[in-house]
DOTOR-916177 format. One record per residue (C-alpha): x, y, z; residue in one letter. Coordinates in steps of 0.001 Angstrom, whole numbers, always signed. Example, Ala and Ser with C-alpha at 12.3 -4.5 7.8 and 13.67 -1.06 7.14 Angstrom:
2
pt u->+12300, v->-4500, w->+7800, nufi->a
pt u->+13670, v->-1060, w->+7140, nufi->s
//
This chain:
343
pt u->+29827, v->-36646, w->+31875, nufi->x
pt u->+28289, v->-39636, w->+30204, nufi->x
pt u->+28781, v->-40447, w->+26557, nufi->x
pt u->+25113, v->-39939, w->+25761, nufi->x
pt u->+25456, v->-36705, w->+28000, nufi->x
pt u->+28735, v->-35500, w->+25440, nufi->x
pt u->+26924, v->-36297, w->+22581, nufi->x
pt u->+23405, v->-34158, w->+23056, nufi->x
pt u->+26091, v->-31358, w->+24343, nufi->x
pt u->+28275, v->-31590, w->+20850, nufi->x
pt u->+25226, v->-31403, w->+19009, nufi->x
pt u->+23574, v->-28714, w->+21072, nufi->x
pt u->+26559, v->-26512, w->+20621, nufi->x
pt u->+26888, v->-27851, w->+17006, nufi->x
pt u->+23092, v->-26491, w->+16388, nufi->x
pt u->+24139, v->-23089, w->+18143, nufi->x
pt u->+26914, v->-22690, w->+16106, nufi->x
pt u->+25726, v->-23044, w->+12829, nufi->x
pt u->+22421, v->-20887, w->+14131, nufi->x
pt u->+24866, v->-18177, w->+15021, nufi->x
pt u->+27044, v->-18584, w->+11619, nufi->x
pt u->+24025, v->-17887, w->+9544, nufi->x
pt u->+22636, v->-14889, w->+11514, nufi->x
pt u->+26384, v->-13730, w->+11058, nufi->x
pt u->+26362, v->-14377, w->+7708, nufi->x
pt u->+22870, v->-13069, w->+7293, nufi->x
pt u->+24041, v->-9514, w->+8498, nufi->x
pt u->+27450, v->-9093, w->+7043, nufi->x
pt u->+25174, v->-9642, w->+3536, nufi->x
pt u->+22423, v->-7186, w->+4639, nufi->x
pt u->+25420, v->-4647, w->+5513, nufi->x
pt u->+26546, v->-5399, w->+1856, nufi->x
pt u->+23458, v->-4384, w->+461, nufi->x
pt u->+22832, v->-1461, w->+2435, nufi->x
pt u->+26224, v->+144, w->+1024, nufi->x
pt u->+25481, v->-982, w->-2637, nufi->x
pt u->+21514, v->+1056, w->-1792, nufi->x
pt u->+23373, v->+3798, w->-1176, nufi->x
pt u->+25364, v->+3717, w->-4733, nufi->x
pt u->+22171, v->+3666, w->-5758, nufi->x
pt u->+23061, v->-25, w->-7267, nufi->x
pt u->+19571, v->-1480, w->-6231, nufi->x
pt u->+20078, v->-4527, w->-8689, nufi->x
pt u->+23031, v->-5307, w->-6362, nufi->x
pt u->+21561, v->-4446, w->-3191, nufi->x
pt u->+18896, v->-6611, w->-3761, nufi->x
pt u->+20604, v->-9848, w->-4672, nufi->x
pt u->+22425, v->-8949, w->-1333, nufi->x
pt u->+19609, v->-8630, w->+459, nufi->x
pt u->+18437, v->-12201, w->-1232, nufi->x
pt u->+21175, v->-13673, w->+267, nufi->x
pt u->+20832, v->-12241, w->+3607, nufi->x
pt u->+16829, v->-13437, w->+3956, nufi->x
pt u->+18321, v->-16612, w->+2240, nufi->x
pt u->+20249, v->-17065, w->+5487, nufi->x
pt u->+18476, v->-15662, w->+8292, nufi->x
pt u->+15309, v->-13395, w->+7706, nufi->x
pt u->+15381, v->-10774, w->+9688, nufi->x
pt u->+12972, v->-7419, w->+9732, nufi->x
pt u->+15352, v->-5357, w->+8399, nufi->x
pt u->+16613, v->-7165, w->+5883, nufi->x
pt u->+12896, v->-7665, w->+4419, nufi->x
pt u->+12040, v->-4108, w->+5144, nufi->x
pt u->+15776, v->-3063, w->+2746, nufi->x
pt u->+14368, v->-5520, w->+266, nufi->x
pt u->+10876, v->-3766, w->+487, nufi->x
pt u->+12680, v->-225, w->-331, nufi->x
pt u->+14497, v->-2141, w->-2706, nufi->x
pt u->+11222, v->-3502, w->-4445, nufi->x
pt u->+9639, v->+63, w->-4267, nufi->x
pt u->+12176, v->+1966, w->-6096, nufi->x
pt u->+12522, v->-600, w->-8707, nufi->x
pt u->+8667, v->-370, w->-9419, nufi->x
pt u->+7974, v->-3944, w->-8213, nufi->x
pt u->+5169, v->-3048, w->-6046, nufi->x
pt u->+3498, v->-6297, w->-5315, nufi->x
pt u->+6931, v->-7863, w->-3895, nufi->x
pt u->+7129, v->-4336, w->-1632, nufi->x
pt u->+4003, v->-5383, w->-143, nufi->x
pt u->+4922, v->-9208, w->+639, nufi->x
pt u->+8002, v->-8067, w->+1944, nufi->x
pt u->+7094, v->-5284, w->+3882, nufi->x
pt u->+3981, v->-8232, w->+5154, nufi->x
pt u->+6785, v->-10569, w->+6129, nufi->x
pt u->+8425, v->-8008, w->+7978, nufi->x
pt u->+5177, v->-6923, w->+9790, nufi->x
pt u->+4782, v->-10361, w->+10805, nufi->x
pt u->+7983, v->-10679, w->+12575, nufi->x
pt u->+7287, v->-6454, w->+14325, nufi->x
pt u->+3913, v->-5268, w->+14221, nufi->x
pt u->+5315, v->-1836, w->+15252, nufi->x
pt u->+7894, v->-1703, w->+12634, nufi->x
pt u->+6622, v->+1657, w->+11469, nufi->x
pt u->+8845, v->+1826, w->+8014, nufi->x
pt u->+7251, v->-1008, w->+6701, nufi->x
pt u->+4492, v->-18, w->+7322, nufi->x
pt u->+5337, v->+3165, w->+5187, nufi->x
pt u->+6319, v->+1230, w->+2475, nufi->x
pt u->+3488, v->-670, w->+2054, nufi->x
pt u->+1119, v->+2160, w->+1956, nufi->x
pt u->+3326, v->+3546, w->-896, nufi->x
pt u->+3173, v->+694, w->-2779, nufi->x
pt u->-510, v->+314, w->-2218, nufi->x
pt u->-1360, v->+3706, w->-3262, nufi->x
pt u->+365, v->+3480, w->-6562, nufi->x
pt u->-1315, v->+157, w->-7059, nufi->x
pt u->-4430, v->+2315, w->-6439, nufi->x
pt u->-5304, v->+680, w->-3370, nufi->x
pt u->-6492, v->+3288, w->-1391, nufi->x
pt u->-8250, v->+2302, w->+1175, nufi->x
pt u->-5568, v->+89, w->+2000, nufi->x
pt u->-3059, v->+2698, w->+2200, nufi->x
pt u->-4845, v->+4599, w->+4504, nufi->x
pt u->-4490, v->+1691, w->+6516, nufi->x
pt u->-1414, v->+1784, w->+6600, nufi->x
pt u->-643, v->+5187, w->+6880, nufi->x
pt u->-2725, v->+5298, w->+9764, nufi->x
pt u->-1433, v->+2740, w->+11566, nufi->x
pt u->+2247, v->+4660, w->+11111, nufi->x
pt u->+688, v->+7083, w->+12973, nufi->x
pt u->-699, v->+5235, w->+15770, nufi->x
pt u->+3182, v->+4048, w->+16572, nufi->x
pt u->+4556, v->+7590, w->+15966, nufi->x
pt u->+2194, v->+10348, w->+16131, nufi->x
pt u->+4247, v->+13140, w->+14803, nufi->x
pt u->+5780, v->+11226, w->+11810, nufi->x
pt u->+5379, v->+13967, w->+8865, nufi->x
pt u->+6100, v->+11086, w->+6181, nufi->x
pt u->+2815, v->+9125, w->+7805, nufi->x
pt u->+567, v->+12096, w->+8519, nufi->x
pt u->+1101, v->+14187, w->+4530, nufi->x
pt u->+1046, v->+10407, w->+2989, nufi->x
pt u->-1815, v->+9834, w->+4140, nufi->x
pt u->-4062, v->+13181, w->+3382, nufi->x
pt u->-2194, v->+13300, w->+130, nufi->x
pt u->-3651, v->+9556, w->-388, nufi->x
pt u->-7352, v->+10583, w->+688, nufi->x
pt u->-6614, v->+13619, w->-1708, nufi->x
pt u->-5927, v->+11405, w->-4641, nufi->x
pt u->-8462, v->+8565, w->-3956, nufi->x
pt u->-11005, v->+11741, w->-3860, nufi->x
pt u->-10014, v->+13387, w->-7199, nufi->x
pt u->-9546, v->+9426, w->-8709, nufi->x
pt u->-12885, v->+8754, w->-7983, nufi->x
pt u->-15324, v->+11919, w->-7331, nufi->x
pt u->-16283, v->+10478, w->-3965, nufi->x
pt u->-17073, v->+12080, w->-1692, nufi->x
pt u->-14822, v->+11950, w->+1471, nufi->x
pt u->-15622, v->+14228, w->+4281, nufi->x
pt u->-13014, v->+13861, w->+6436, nufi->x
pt u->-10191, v->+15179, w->+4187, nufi->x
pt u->-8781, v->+17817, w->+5996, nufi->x
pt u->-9135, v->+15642, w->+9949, nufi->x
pt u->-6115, v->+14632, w->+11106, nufi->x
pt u->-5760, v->+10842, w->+13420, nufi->x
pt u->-4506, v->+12425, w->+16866, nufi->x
pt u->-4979, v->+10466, w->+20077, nufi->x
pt u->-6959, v->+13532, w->+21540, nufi->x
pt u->-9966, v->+12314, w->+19251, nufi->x
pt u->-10033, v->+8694, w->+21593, nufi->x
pt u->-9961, v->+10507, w->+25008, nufi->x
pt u->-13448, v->+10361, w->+26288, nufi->x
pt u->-14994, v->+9032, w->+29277, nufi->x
pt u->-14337, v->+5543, w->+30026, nufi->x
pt u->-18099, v->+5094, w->+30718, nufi->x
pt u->-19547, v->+5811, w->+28004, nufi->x
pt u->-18440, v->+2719, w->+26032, nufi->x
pt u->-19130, v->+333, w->+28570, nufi->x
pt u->-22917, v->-1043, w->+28474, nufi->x
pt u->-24212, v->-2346, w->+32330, nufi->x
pt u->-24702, v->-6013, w->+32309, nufi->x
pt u->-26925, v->-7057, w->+35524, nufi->x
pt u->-26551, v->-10583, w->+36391, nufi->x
pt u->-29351, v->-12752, w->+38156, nufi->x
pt u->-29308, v->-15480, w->+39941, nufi->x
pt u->-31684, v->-17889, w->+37923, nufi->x
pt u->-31885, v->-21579, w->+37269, nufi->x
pt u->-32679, v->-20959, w->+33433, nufi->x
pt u->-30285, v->-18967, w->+32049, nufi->x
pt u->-32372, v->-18339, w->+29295, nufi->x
pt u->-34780, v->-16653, w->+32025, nufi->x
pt u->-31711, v->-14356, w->+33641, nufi->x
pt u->-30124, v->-12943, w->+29607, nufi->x
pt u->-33533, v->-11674, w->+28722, nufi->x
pt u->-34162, v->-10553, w->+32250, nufi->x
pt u->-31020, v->-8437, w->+31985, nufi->x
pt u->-31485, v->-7433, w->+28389, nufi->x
pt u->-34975, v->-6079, w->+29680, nufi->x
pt u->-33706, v->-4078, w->+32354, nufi->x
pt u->-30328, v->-2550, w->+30409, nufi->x
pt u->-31950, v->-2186, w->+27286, nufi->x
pt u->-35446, v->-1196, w->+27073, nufi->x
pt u->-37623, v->-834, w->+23877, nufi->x
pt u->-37487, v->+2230, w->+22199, nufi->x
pt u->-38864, v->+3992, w->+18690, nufi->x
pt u->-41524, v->+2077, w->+19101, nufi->x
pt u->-39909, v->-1397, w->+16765, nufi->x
pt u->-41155, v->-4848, w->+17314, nufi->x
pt u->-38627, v->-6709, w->+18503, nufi->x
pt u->-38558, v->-9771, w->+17179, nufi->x
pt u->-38256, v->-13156, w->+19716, nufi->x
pt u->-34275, v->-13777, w->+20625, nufi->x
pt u->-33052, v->-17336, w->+19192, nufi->x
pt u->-30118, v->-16932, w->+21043, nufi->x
pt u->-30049, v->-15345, w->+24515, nufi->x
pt u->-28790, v->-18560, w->+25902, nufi->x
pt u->-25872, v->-18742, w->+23818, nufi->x
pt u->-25037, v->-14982, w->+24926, nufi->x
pt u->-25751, v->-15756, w->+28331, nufi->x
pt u->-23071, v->-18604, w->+27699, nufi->x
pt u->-20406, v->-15799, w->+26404, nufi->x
pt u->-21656, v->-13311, w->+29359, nufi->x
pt u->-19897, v->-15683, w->+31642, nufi->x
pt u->-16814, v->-16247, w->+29663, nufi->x
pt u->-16178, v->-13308, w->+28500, nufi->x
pt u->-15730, v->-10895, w->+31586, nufi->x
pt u->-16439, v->-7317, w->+31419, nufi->x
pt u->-13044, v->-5583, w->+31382, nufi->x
pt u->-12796, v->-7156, w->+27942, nufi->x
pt u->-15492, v->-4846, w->+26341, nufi->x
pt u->-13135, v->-2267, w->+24157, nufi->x
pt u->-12861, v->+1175, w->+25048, nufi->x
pt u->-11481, v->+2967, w->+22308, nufi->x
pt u->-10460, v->+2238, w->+18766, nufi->x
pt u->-7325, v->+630, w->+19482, nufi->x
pt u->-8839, v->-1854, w->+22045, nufi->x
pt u->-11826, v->-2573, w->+19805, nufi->x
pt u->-9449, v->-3407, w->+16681, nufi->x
pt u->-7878, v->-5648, w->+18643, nufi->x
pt u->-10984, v->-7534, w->+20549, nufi->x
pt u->-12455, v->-7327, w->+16576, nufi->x
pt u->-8841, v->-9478, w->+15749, nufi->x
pt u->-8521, v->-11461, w->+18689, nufi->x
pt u->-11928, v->-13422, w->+17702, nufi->x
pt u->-10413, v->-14959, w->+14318, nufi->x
pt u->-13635, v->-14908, w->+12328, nufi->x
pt u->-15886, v->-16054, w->+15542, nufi->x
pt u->-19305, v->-14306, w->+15047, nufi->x
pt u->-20414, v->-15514, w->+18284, nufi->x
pt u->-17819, v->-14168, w->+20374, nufi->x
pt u->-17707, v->-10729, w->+17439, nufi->x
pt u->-21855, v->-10672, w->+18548, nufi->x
pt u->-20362, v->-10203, w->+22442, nufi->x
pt u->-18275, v->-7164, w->+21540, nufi->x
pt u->-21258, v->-5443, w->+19555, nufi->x
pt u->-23833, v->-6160, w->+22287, nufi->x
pt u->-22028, v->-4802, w->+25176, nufi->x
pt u->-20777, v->-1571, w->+23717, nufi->x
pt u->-22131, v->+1613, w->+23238, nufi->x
pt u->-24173, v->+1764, w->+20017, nufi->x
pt u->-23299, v->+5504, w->+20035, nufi->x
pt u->-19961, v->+4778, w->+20638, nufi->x
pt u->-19307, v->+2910, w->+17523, nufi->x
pt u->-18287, v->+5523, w->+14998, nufi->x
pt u->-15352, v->+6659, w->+17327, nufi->x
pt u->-14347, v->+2682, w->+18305, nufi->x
pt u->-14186, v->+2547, w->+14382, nufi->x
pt u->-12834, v->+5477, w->+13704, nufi->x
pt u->-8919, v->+4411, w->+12882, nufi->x
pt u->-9460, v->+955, w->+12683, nufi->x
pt u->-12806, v->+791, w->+9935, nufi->x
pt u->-11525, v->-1786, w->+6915, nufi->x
pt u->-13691, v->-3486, w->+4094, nufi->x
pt u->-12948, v->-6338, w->+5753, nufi->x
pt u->-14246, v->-5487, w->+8691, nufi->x
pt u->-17373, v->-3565, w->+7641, nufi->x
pt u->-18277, v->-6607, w->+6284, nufi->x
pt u->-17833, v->-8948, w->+9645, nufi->x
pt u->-19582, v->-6188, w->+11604, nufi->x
pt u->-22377, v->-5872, w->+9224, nufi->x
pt u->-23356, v->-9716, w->+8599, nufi->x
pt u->-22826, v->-9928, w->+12460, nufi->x
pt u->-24816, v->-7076, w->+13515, nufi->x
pt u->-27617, v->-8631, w->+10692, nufi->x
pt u->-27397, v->-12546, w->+12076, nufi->x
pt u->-26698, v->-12212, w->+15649, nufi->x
pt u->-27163, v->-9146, w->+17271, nufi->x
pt u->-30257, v->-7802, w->+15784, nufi->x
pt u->-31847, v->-11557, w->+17364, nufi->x
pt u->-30682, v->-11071, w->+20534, nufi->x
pt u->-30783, v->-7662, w->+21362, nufi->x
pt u->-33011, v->-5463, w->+18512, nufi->x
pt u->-32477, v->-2039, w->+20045, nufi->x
pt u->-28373, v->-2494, w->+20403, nufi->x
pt u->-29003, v->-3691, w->+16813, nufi->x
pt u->-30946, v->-727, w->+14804, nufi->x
pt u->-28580, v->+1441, w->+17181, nufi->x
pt u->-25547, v->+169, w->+15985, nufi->x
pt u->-27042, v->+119, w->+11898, nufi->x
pt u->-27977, v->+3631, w->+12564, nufi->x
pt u->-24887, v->+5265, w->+13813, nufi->x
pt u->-22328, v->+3237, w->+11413, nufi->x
pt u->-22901, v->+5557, w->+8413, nufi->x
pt u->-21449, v->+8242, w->+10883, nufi->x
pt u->-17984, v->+6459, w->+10721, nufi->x
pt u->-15178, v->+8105, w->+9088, nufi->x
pt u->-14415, v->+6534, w->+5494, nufi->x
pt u->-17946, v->+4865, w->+5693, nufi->x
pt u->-18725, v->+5436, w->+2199, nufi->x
pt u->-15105, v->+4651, w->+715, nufi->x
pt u->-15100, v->+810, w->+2667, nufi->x
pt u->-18389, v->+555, w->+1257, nufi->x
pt u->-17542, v->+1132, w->-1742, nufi->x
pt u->-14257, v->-827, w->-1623, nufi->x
pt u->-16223, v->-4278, w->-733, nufi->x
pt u->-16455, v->-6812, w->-3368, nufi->x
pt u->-19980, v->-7687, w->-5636, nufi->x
pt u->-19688, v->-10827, w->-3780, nufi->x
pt u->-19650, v->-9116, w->-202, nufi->x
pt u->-22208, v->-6522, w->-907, nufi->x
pt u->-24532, v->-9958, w->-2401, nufi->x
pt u->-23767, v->-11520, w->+1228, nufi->x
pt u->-24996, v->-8371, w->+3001, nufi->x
pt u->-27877, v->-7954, w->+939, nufi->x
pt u->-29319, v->-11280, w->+1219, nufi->x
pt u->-28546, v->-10982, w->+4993, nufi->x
pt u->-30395, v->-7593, w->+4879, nufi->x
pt u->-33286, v->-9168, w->+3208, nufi->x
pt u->-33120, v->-12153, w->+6305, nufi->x
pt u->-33587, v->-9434, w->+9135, nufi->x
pt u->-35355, v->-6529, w->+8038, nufi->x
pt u->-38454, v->-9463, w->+6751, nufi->x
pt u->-42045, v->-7520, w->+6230, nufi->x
pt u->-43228, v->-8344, w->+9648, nufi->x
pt u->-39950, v->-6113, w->+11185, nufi->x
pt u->-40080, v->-2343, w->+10581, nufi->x
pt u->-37293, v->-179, w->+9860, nufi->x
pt u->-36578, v->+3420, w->+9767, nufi->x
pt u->-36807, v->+4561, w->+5684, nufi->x
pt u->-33807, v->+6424, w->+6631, nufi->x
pt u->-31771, v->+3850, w->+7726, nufi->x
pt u->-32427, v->+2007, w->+4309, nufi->x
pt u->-31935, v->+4493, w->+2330, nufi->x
pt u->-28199, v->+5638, w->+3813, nufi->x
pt u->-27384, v->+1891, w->+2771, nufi->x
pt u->-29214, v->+1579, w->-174, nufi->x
pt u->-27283, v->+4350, w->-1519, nufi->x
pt u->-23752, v->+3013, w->-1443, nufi->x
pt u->-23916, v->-331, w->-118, nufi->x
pt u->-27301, v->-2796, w->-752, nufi->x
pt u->-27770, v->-4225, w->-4271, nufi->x
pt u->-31500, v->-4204, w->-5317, nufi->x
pt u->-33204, v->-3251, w->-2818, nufi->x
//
């Protein structure tokens, strides 16, 4: 062995070693902690569990210092930390309780619904998920007087077992030298006019065309759990978030929503289905607009979205729906009520 060759070795195992004496360190405090929770010391247990994140952050160490954080009233640190912890495990289903907690005695509802439901996506029988969460809808109810029809529904996977089929749209593909010539060709033949609406011209069928061949078909979501993540895996790009709502089933949208529905994402769907969708494809558009209002905890996202969302919506509203474009009166109105401001 070469000198040079020793000396990357010593300081590879140097590296290791010091990476293994804080993990070991980071434990034998997170151990400490954990006996000094159970004396019910929680001042202690938490500048134990300091130390241990100090040293090595692990998830269980920032989910302890989440419990920690919840029974000591300090909420908004229960939510970072149980975040942080999240981050590391997606499926780590006790932070994911703790959150919620915290969230719903912040008075963030919606939010711990969320998270309650998400529990329950990871374990389906866990009691603590399933009664936290109707005992949350409960409370946002008789907080707020709204109303909230799905109360007494419980999230089982049962509810997202349908027929494969019926949330796929067919896509026929031409061969054509304008591609602008083969996407409305298609849209024509999969998607014909109905209700009698002027559709207005599409500005961008040759951008969808465009996604049609890089996005392939096996990516369109079939339930709620694919469609969250498609919805997620876009980051914020509307032109790739117009693909997803184009090529599912407009009917289908209430049940794709149905345990994944945020304000947050009402509010991507919406401006999407307003600025892309209803240009390229009209029908898929009003179809989609109509059968939204059918989602569960429509009304409470709605009502959860900022002024400054519900401004952007409207004035996007406004954009489509212009005075040479009908629309259904009770379409508007379902909106109007809860959601568009001045209209």
């Amino acid at each position: 062995m070469t000198a040079a060759e020793l000396n990357t070795y010593t300081q590879s195992f140097a590296s290791t070693s010091a990476a293994e004496s804080s993990a070991h360190m980071a434990d034998s405090w997170r151990v400490k902690g954990n006996a000094q929770f159970k004396e019910e010391q929680y001042g202690n247990a938490l500048e134990c569990y300091n130390q241990s994140i100090e040293c090595h952050p692990t998830v269980s160490a920032l989910a302890n210092r989440a419990m920690v954080h919840l029974k000591l009233g300090m909420h908004e640190e229960c939510i970072d930390d149980s975040s942080r912890a999240l981050a590391l495990d997606s499926h780590h289903v006790k932070s994911y309780l703790r959150r919620a907690t915290a969230r719903r005695r912040l008075g963030r509802w919606v939010e711990a619904v969320e998270d309650f439901e998400q529990a329950i996506r990871r374990e389906t029988s866990n009691t603590e998920a399933i009664e936290g969460r109707r005992a949350c809808i409960a409370e946002y109810v008789e907080k707020t007087g709204a109303q909230f029809e799905s109360v007494q529904v419980p999230i089982t996977f049962e509810d997202m077992k349908v027929d494969e089929t019926s949330f796929i749209r067919p896509i026929q593909v031409q061969q054509c030298t304008d591609s602008t010539t083969a996407a409305t060709t298609a849209n024509q033949q999969t998607r014909p006019v109905t209700d009698h609406q002027e559709v207005p011209k599409s500005v961008g069928v040759t951008e969808r065309a465009a996604m049609d061949m890089i996005m392939p078909a096996q990516k369109v979501p079939k339930n709620s759990i694919e469609f969250e993540k498609s919805w997620r895996s876009c980051k914020g790009d509307s032109v790739k978030q117009a693909w997803i709502l184009e090529h599912v089933s407009k009917e289908a949208m209430p049940v794709l929503l149905k345990q994944c529905l945020s304000p947050k994402m009402l509010h991507q769907v919406l401006l999407t289905v307003l600025g892309r969708v209803l240009k390229s494809d009209w029908n898929q558009g009003i179809g989609i607009l109509r059968s939204l209002p059918s989602t569960d905890r429509f009304q409470m996202n709605c009502m959860s979205l900022s002024k400054a969302q519900k401004r952007e919506i409207t004035t996007s509203w406004e954009t489509a729906f212009q005075s040479e474009h009908t629309l259904d009166d009770t379409i508007q109105q379902q909106y109007r009520s809860v959601l568009l401001e001045n209209l």
